[in-house]
C-alpha positions in Angstrom: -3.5 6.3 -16.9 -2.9 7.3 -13.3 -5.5 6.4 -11.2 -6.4 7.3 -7.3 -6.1 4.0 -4.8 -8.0 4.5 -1.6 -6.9 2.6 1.7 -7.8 1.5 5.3 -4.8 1.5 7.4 -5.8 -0.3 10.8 -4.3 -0.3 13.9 -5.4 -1.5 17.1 -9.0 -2.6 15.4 -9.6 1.2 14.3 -9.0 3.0 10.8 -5.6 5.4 11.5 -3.8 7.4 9.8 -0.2 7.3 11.4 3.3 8.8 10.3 4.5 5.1 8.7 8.2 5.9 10.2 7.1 5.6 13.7 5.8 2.3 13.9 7.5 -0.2 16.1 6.5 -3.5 17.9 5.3 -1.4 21.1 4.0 1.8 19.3 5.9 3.6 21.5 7.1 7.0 20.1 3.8 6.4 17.2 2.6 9.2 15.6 -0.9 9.5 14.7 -2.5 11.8 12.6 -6.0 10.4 12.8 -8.5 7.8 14.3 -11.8 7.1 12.9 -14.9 7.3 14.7 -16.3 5.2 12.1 -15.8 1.6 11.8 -13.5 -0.1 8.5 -17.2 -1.0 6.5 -18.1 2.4 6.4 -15.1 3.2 4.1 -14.9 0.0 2.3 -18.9 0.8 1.3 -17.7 4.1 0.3 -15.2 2.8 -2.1 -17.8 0.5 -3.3 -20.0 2.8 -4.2 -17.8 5.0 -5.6 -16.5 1.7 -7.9 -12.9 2.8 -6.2 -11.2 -0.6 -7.1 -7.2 -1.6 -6.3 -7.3 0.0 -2.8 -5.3 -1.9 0.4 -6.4 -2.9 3.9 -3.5 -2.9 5.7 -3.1 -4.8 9.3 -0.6 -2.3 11.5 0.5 -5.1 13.7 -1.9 -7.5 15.6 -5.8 -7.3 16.8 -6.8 -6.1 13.6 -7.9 -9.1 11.6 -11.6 -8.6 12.8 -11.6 -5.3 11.6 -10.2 -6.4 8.4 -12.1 -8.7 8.0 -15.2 -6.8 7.8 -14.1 -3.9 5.7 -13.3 -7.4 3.1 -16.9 -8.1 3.5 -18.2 -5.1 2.8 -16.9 -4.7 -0.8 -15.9 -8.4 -1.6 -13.0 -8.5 -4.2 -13.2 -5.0 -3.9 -9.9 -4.5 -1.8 -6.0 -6.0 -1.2 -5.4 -6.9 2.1 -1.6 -7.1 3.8 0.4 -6.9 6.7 1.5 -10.2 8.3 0.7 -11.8 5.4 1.9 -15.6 5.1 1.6 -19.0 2.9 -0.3 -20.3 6.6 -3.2 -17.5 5.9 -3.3 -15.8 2.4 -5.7 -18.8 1.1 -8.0 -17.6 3.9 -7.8 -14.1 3.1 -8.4 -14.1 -0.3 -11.6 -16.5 1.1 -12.8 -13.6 2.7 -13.2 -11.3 0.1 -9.6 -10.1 -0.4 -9.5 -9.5 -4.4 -5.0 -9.3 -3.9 -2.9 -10.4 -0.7 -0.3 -8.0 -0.3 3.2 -9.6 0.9 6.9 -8.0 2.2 8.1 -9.8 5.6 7.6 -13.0 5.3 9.7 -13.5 1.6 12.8 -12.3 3.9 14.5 -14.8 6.0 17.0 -13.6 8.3 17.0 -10.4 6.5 17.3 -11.6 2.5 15.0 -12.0 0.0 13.9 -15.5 0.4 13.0 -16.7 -3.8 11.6 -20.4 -2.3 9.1 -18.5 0.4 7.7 -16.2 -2.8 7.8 -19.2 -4.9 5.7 -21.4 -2.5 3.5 -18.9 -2.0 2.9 -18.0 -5.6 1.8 -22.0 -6.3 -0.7 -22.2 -3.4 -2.5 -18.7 -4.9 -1.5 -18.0 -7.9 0.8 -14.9 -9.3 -2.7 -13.1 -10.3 -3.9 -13.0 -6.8 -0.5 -11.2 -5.4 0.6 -7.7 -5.0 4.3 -7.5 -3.9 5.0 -4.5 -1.1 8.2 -3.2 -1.8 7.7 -0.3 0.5 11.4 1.4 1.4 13.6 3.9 2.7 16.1 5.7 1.6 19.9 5.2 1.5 22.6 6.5 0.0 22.2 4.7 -3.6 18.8 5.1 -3.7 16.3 2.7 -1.9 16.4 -0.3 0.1 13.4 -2.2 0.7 12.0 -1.8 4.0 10.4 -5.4 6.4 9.0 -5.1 10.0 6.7 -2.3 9.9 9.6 -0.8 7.7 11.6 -0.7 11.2 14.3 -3.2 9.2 16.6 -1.9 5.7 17.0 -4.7 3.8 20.4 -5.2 1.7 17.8 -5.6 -1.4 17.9 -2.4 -3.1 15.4 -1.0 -5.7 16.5 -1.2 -9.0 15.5 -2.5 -12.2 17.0 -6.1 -11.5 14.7 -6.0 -8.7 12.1 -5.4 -10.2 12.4 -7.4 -13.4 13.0 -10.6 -11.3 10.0 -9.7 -8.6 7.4 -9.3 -11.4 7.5 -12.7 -12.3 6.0 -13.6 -9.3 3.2 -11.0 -8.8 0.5 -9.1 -10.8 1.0 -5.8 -9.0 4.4 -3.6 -6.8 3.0 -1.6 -4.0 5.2 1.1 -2.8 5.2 3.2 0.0 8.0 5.6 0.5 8.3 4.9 4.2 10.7 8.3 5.2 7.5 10.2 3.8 4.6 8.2 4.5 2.3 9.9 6.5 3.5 13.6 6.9 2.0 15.5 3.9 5.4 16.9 3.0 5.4 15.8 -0.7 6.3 12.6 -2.5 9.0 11.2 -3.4 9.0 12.2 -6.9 12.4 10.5 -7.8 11.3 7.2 -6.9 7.6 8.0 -8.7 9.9 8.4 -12.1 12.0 5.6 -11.0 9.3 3.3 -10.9 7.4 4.5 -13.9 10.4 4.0 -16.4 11.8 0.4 -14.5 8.3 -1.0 -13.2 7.1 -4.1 -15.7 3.8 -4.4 -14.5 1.3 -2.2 -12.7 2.3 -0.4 -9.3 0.6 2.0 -6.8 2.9 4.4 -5.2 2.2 5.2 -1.7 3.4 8.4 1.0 3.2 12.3 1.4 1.2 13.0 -0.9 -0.5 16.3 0.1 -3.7 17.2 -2.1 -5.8 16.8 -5.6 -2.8 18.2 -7.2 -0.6 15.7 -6.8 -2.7 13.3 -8.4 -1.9 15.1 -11.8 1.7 16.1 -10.6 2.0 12.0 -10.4 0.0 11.5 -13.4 2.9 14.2 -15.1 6.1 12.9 -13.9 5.2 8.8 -14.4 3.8 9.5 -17.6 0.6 8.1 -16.3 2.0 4.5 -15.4 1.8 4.9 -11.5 -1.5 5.2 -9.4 -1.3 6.7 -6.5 -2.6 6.7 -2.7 -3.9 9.4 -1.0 -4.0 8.8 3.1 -3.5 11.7 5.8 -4.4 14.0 3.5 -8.3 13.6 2.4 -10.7 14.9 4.5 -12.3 11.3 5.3 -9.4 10.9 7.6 -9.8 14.6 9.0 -7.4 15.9 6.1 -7.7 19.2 4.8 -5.4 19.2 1.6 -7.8 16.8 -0.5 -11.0 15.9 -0.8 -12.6 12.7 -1.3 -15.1 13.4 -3.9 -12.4 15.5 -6.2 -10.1 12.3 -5.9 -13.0 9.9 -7.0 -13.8 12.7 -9.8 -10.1 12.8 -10.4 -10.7 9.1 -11.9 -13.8 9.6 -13.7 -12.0 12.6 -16.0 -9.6 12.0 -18.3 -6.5 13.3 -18.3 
């Protein structure tokens, strides 16, 4: 049953809401949609208390491990954590409370799927405790997964080969439809239905969603296999197009 996945995008050491295509290794040309007056504990309590569970903490670029850190400690095992993400620090991660590290980058080398990287990771945590991000863009077969800060189109398309051959190594796919992410335009709903038929194990869909109503418009078209995340749009992160409390009652309702 499709479920509702909060998140804490930070950037800089504040909770942001940013158009996801914009980000580069200087921010210049970043679009931003929201910053937080509030610090990342205030949200990960919320969650909490709300029993919210498989929601991300994602690091946009560097000077947010503090930050992270503390939203980690405010709902221990409560929350994934990823961006720069590596064998070097996912043991200390998952130490501080991270329920699920959450990888991309680093299982490319030189721009191609590296299998040893994902293998070496998977025997120092386990498969259980890792979420594979195959966030992408789109290209003219379909999608191609998407590395530094989804600046980079892999050769690695989307497909079900992918995805059969990925789940071995992971317990969850994270997606975020990078060309939408952020903008409140509407989803991808082609790669939603793509990834509910092909998807072996459990995935969370990710970008332009818009309001409560997509969460039953996902629910529809993926047959209920794919959750989905909610960002720009909730009022929490000065959204007008959802609110919190009907996408926490959203997962308390069946449907």
């Amino acid at each position: 049953m499709t479920k509702f996945r909060p998140c804490i995008d930070l950037h800089d050491g504040h909770v942001k809401q940013i158009v996801g295509g914009t980000l580069s290794e200087d921010s210049e040309g970043l679009v931003t949609n929201f910053i937080s007056d509030k610090p990342p504990s205030y949200y990960a309590k919320l969650y909490c208390n709300d029993a919210l569970t498989g929601g991300h903490v994602i690091l946009l670029g560097s000077g947010n491990d503090t930050a992270a850190r503390e939203a980690l400690a405010a709902y221990p095992g409560g929350l994934q954590v990823g961006g720069g993400i590596s064998l070097d620090n996912a043991r200390s991660w998952l130490d501080a409370g991270a329920s699920h590290v959450i990888v991309t980058s680093w299982i490319f080398q030189h721009n191609s799927l590296d299998i040893s990287r994902l293998t070496s990771l998977v025997d120092a945590i386990g498969p259980g405790r890792l979420v594979l991000d195959l966030s992408c863009r789109r290209v003219a077969e379909g999608w191609n997964i998407a590395t530094n800060r989804w600046q980079t189109i892999t050769p690695v398309q989307i497909h079900a080969k992918t995805l059969d051959l990925l789940a071995k190594y992971c317990d969850q796919f994270l997606v975020h439809a990078a060309d939408v992410e952020g903008k409140q335009k509407g989803m991808d709903d082609p790669l939603i239905r793509f990834l509910a038929e092909y998807s072996p194990i459990p995935v969370t869909y990710a970008g332009g969603a818009r309001s409560v109503e997509d969460l039953q418009h996902c629910a529809d078209i993926s047959q209920g296999r794919v959750d989905l995340t909610i960002g720009s749009a909730l009022d929490i992160f000065g959204g007008k197009g959802a609110r919190y409390t009907d996408c926490v009652n959203f997962n308390r309702t069946p449907h």
